[in-house]
Structures are given as C-alpha cells and as structure tokens.
C-alpha positions in Angstrom: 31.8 -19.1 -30.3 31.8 -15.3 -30.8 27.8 -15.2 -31.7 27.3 -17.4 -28.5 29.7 -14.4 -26.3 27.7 -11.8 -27.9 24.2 -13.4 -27.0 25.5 -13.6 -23.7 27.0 -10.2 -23.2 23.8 -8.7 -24.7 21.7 -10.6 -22.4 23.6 -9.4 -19.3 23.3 -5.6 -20.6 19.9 -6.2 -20.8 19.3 -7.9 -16.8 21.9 -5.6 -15.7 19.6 -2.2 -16.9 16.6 -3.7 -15.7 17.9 -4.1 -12.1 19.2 -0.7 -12.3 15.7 0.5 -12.9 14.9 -0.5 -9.8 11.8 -3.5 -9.9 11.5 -3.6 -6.3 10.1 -1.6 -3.7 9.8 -2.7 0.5 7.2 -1.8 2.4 7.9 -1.0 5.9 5.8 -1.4 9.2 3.2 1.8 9.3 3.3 2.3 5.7 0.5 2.3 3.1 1.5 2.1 -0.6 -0.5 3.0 -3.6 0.9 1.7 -7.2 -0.2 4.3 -10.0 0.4 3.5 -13.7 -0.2 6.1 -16.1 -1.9 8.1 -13.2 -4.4 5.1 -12.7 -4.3 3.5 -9.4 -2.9 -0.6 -10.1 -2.7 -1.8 -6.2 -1.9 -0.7 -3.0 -0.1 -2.5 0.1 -0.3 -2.2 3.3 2.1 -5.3 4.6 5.2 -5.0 5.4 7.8 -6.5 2.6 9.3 -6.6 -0.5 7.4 -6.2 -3.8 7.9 -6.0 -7.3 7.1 -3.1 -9.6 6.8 -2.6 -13.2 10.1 -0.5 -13.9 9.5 2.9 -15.7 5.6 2.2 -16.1 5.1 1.8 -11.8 5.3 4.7 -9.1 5.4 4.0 -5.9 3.2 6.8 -3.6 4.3 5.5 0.0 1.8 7.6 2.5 2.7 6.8 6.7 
C-alpha cells in the first residue's frame, strides 16, 4: 500500500514539473513562429493554435 502511494506521488511530481515547464505554446493570428533546438532551426508555424514544444530543449522565436 505505501510502495503503491509512493509510485503515485512520484509520478504526480513528475507530470506536475513537466507542465510547469511549460510544453505548450499558441500561435496567434499574424504571427510566424520558428522552433530552434540547440540553435538549429526544428519547425516553424505560421497557423493560428496551440502547439506542443519540447520543454527545456524548445525555444519559441515568435516574429509578427
């Protein structure tokens, strides 16, 4: 019972720190959005949305 609490707990640490780091990103109307890992260019959008990013690893450049 106490393993099975700790697996949880741990687990929800875990989720909870990587939506803190922020995986998404929106793209608004009139905006152009290059994705850069590492200083290499990975994508760029230019719909409007949401998107997901790799946290720590993804900027986001948003240019009008």
């Amino acid at each position: 019972m106490k393993k099975t609490i700790g697996i949880l707990l741990g687990i929800g640490i875990i989720w909870a720190v990587f939506l803190i780091l922020g995986p998404f990103y929106i793209v608004n109307e009139g905006q152009q959005v290059v994705i850069t890992r590492m200083g290499e260019v990975v994508s760029t959008k230019t719909e409007a949305g949401l998107y997901f990013k790799v946290p720590i690893l993804d900027v986001v450049n948003t240019y009008p």
